[in-house]
N, CA, C and O atoms as a Tinker XYZ file with bonds, in Angstrom:
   368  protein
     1  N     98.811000   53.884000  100.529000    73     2
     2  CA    97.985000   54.148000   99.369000    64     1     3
     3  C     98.360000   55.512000   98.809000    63     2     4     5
     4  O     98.403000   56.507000   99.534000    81     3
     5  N     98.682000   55.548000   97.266000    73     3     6
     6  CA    98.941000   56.659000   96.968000    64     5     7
     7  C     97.608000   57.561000   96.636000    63     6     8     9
     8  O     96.481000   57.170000   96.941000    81     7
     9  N     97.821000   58.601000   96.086000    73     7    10
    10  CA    97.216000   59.987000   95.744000    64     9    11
    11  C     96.670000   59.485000   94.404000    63    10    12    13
    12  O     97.175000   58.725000   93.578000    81    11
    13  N     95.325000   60.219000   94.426000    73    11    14
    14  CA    94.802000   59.891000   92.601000    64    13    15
    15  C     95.662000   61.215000   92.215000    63    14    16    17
    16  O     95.798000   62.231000   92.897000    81    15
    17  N     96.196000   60.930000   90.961000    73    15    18
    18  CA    96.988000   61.709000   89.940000    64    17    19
    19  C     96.710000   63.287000   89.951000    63    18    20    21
    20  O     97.491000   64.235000   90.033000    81    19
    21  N     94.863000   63.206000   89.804000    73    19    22
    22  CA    94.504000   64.790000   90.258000    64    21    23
    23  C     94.754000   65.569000   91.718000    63    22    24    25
    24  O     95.210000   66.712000   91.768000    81    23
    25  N     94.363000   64.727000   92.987000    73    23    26
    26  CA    95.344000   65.401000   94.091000    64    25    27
    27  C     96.935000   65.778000   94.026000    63    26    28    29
    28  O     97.507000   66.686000   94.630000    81    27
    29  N     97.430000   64.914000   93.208000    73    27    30
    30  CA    99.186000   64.675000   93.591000    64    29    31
    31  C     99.329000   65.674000   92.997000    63    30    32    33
    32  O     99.869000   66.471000   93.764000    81    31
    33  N     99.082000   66.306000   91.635000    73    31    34
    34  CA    99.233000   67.491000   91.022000    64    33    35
    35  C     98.717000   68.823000   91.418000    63    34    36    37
    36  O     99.037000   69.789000   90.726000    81    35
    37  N     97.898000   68.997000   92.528000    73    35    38
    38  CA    97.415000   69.987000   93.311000    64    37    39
    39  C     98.877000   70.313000   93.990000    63    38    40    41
    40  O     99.708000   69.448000   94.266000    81    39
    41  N     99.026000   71.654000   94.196000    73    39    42
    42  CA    99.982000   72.234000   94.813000    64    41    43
    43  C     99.040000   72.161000   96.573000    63    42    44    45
    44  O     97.812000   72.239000   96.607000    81    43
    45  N     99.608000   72.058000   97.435000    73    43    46
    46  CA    99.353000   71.866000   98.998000    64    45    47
    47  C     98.705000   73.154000   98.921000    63    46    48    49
    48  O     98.924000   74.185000   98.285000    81    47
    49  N     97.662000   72.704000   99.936000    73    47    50
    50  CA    96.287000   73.621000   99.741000    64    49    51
    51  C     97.241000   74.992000  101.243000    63    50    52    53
    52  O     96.791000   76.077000  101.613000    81    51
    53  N     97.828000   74.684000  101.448000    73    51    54
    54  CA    97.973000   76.125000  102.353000    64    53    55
    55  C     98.377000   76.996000  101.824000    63    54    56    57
    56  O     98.156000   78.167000  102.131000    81    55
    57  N     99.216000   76.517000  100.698000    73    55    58
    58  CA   100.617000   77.312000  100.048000    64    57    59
    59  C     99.761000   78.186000   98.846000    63    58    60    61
    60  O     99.966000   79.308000   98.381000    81    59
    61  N     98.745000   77.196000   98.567000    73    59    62
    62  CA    98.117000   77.883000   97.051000    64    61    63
    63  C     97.261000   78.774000   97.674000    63    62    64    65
    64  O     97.451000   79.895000   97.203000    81    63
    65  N     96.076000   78.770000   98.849000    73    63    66
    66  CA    95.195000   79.253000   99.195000    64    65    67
    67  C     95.866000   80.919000   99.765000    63    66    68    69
    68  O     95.290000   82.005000   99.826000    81    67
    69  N     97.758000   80.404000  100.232000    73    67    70
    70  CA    98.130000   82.298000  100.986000    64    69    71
    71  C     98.276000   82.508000   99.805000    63    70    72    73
    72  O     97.757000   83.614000   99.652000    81    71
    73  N     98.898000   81.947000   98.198000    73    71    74
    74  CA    99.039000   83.117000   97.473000    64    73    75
    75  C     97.321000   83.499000   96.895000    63    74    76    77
    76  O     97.351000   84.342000   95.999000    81    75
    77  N     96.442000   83.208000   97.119000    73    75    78
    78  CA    95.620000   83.574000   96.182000    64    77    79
    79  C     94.467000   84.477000   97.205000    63    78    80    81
    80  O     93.373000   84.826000   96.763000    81    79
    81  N     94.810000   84.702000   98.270000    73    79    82
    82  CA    94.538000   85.806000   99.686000    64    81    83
    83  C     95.372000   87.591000   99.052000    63    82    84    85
    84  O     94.860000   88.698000   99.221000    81    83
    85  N     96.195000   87.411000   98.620000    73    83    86
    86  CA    96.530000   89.311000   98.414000    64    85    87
    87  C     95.969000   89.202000   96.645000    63    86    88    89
    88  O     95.533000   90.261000   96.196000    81    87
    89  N     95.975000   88.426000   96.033000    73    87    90
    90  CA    95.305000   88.615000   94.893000    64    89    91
    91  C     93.708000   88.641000   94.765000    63    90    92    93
    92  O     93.163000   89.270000   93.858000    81    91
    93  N     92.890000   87.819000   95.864000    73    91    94
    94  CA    91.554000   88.174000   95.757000    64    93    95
    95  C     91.274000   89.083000   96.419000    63    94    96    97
    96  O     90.448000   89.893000   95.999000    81    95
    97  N     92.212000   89.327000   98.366000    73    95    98
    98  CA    91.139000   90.274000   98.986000    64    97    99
    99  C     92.322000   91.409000   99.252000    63    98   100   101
   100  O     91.978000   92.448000   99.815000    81    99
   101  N     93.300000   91.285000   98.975000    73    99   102
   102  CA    94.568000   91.797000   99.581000    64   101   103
   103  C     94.477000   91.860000  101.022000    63   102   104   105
   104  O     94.571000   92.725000  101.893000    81   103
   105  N     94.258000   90.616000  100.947000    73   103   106
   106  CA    94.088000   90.194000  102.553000    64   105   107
   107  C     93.411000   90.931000  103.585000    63   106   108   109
   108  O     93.713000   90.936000  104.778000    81   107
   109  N     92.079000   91.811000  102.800000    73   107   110
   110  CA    91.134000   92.412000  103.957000    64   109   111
   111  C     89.703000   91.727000  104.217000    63   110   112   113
   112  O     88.718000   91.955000  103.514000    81   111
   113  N     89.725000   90.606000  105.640000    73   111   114
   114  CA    88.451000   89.483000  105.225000    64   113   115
   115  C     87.504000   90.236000  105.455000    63   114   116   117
   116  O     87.184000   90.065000  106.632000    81   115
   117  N     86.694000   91.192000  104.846000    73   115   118
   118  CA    85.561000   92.024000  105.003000    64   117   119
   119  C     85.058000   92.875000  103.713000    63   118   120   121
   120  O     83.947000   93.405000  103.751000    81   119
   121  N     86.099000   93.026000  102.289000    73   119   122
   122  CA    86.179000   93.185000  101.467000    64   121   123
   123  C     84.992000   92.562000  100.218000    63   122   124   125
   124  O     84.983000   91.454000   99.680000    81   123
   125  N     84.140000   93.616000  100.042000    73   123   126
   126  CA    82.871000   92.839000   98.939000    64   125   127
   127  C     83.626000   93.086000   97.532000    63   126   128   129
   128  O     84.222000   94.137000   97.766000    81   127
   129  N     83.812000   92.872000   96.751000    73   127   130
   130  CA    83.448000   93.387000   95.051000    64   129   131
   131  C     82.216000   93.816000   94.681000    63   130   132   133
   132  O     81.225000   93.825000   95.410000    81   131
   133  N     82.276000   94.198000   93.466000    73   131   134
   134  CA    81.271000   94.540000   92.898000    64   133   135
   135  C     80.315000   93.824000   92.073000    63   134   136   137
   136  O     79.578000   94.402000   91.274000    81   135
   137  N     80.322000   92.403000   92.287000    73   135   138
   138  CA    79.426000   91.335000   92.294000    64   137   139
   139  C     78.983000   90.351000   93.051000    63   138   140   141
   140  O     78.451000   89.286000   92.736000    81   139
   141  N     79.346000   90.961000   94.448000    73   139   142
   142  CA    78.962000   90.409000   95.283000    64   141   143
   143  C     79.612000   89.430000   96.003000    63   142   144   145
   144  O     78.959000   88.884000   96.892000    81   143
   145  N     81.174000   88.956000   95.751000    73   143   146
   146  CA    81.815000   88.242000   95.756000    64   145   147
   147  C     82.717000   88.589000   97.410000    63   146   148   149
   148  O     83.375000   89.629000   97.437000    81   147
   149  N     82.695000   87.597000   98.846000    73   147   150
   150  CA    83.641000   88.787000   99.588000    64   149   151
   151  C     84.434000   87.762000  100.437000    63   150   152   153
   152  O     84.610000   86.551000  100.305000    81   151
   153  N     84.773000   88.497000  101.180000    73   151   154
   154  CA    85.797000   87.874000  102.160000    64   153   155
   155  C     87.398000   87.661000  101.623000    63   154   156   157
   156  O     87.728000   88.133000  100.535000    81   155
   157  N     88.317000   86.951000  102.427000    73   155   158
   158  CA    89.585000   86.623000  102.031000    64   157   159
   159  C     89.669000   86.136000  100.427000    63   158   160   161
   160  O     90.385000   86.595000   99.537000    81   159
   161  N     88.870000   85.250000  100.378000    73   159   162
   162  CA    88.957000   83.986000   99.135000    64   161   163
   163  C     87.824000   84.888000   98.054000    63   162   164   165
   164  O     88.228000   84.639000   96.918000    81   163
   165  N     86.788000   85.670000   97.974000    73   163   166
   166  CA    85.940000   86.274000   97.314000    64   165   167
   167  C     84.952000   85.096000   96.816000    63   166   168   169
   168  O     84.524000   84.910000   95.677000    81   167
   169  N     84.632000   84.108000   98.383000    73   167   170
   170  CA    83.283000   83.671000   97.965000    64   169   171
   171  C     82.166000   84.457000   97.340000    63   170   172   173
   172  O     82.049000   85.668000   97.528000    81   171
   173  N     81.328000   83.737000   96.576000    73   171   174
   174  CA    79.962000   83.937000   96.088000    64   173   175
   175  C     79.159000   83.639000   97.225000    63   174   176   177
   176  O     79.740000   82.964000   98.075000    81   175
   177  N     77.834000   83.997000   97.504000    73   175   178
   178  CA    77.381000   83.736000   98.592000    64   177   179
   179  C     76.651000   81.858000   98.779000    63   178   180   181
   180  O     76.255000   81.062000   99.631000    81   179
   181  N     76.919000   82.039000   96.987000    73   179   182
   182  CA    76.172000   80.298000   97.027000    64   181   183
   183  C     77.165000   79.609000   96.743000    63   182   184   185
   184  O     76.705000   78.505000   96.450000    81   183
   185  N     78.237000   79.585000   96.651000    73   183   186
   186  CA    79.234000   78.433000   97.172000    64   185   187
   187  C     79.576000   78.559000   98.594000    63   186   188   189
   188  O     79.603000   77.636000   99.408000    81   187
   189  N     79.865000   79.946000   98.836000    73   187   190
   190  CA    79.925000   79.935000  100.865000    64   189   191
   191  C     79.020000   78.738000  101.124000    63   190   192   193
   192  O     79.427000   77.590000  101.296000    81   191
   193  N     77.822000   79.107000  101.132000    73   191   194
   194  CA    76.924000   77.977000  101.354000    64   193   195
   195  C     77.224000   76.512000  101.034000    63   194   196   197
   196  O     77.196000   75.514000  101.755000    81   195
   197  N     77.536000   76.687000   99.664000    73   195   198
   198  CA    77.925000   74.847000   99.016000    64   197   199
   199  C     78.456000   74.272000  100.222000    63   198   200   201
   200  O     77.975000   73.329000  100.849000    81   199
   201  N     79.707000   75.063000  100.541000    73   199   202
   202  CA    80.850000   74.407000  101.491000    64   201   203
   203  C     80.569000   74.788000  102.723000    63   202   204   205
   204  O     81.592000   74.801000  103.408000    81   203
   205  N     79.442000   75.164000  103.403000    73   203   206
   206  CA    78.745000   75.460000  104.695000    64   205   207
   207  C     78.831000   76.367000  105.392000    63   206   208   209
   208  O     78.507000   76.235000  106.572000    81   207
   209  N     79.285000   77.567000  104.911000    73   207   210
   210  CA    79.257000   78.678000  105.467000    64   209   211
   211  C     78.050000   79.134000  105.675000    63   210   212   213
   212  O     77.245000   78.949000  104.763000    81   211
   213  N     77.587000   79.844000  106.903000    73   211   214
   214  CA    76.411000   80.744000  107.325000    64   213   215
   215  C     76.762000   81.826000  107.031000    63   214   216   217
   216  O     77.952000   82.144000  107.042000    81   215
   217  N     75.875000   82.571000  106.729000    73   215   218
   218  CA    75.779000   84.346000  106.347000    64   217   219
   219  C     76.672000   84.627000  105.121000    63   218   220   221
   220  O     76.872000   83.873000  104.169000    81   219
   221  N     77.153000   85.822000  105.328000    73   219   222
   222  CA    78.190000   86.049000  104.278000    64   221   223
   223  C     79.371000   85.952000  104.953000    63   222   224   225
   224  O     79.694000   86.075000  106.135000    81   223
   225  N     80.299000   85.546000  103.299000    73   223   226
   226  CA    81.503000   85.159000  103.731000    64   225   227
   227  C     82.031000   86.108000  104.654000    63   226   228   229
   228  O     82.444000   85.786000  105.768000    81   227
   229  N     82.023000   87.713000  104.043000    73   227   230
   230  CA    82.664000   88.272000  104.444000    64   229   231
   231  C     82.235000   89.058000  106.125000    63   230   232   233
   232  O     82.762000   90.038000  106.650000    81   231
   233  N     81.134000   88.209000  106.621000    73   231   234
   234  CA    81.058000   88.425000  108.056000    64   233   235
   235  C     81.560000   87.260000  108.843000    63   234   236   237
   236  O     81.232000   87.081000  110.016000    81   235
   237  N     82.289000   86.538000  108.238000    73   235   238
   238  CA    82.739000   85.372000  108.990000    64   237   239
   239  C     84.198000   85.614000  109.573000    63   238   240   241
   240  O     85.016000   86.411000  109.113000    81   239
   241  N     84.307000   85.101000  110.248000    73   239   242
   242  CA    85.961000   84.817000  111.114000    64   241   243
   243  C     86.648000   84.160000  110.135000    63   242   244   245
   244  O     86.308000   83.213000  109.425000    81   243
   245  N     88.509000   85.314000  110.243000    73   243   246
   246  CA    89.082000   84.689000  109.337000    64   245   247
   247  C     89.286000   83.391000  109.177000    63   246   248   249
   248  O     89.528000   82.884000  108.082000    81   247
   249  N     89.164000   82.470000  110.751000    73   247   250
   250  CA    89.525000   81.079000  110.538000    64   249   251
   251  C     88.592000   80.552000  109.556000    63   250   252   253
   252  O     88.926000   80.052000  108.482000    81   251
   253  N     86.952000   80.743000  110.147000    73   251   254
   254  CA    85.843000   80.607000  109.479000    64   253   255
   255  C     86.181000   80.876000  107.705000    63   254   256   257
   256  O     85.640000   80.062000  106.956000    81   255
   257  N     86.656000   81.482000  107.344000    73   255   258
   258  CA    86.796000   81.942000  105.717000    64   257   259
   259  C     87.954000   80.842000  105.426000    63   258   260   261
   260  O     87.608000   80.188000  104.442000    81   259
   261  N     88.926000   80.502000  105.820000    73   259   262
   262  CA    89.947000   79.855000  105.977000    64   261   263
   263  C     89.565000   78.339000  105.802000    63   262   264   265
   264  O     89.844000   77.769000  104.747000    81   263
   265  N     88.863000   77.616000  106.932000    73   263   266
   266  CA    88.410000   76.634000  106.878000    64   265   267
   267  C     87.189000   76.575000  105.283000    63   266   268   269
   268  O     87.587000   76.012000  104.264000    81   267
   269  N     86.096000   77.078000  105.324000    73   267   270
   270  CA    85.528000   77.037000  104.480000    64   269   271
   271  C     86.671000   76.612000  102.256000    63   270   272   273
   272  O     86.418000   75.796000  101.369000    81   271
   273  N     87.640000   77.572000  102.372000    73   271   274
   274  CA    88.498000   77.644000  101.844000    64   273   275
   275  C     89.084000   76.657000  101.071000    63   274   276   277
   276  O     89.253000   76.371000   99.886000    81   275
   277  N     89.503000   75.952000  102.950000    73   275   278
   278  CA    90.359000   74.261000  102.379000    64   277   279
   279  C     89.149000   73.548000  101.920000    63   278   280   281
   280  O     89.378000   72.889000  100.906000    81   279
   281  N     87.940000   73.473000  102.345000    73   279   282
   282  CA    86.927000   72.728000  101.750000    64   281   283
   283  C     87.222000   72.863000  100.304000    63   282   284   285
   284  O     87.888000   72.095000   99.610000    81   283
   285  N     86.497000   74.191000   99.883000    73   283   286
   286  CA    86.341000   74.299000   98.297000    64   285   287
   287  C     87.475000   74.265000   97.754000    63   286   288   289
   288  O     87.389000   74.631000   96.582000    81   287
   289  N     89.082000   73.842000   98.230000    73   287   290
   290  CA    89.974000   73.630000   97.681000    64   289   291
   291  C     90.096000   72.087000   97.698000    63   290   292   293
   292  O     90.353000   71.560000   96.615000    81   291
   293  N     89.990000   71.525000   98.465000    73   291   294
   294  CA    89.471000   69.989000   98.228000    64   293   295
   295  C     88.673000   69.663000   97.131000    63   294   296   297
   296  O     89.156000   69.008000   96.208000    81   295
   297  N     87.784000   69.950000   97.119000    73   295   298
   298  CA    86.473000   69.643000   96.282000    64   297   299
   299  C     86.521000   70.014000   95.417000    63   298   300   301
   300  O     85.690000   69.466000   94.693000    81   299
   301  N     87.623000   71.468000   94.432000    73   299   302
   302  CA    87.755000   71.933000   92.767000    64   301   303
   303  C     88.997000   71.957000   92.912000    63   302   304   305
   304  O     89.415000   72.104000   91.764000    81   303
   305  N     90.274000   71.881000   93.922000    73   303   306
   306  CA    91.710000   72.360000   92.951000    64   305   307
   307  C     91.121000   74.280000   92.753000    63   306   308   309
   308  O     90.090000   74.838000   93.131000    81   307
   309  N     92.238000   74.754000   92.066000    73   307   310
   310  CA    92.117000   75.724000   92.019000    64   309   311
   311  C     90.978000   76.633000   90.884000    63   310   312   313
   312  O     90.878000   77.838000   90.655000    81   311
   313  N     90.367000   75.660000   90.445000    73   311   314
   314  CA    89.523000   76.435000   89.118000    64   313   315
   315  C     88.451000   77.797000   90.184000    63   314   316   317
   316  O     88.198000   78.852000   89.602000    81   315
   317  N     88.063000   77.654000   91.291000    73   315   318
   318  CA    86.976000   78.873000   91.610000    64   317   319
   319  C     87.822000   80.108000   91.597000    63   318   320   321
   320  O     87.368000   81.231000   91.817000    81   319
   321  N     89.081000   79.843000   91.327000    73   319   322
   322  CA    89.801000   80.942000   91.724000    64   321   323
   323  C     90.901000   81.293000   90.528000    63   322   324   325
   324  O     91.819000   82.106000   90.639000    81   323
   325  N     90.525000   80.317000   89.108000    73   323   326
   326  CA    91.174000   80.710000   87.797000    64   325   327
   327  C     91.117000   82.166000   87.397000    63   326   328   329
   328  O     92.172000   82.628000   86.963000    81   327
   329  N     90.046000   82.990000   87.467000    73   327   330
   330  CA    89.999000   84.259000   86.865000    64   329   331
   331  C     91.336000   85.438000   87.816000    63   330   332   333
   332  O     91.726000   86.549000   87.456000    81   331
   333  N     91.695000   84.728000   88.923000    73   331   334
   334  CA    92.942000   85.627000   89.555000    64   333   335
   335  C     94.083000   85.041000   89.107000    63   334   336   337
   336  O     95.052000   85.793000   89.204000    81   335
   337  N     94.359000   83.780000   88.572000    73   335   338
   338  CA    95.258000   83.257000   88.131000    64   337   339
   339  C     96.849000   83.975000   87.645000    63   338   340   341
   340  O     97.975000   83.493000   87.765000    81   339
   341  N     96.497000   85.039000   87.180000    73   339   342
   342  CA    97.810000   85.775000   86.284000    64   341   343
   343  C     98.433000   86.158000   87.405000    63   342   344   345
   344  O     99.619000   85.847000   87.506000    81   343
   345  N     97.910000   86.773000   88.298000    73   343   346
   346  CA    98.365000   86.630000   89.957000    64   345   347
   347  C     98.949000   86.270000   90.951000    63   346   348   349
   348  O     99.771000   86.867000   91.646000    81   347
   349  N     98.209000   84.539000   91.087000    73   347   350
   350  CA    98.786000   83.782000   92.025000    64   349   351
   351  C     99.798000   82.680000   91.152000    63   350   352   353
   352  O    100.696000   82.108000   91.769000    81   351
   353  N     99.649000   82.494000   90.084000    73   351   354
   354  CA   100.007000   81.885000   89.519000    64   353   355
   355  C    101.776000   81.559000   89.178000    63   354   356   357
   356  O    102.174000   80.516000   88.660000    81   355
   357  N    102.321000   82.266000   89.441000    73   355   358
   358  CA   103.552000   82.608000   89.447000    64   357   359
   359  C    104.223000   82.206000   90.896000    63   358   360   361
   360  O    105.388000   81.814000   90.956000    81   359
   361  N    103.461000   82.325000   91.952000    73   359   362
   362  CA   103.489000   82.516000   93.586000    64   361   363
   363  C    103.692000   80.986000   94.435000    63   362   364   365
   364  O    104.183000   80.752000   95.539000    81   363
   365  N    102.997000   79.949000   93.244000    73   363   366
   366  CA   102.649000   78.679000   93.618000    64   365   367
   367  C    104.031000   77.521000   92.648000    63   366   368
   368  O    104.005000   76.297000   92.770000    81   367
């Protein structure tokens, strides 16, 4: 069975998720912004949650941030992470 058209056009979630790690956190998983946004990937604290993270992202284990990650990369493709785009975008 093949791929619906929208997976097949997803670039492989490992490859997209390392480039978009030095563009959100520069790879420090403990890293907040200034809206509250933290960890590797710069969850919000209510999508952490969506995709089942406890606490904040950015007190979680990198696997923990990691796993959470491939979830919300399953479930949107890359749009939570369009505004870094000019970034990773080139990388993928």
């Amino acid at each position: 069975m093949s791929q619906p058209a929208s997976a097949a056009a997803r670039p492989d979630a490992h490859r997209f998720l390392s480039a978009v790690v030095p563009c959100e956190s520069g790879g420090n998983p403990r890293v907040v912004n200034s809206i509250g946004a933290g960890g590797l990937f710069q969850f919000m604290p209510g999508t952490w949650h969506a995709v089942g993270g406890k606490g904040l992202p950015q007190n979680a284990s990198v696997a923990e941030q990691w796993k959470r990650a491939h979830i919300l990369y399953a479930q949107q493709g890359s749009s939570p992470w369009v505004s870094s785009k000019p970034c990773w975008g080139h990388k993928i």
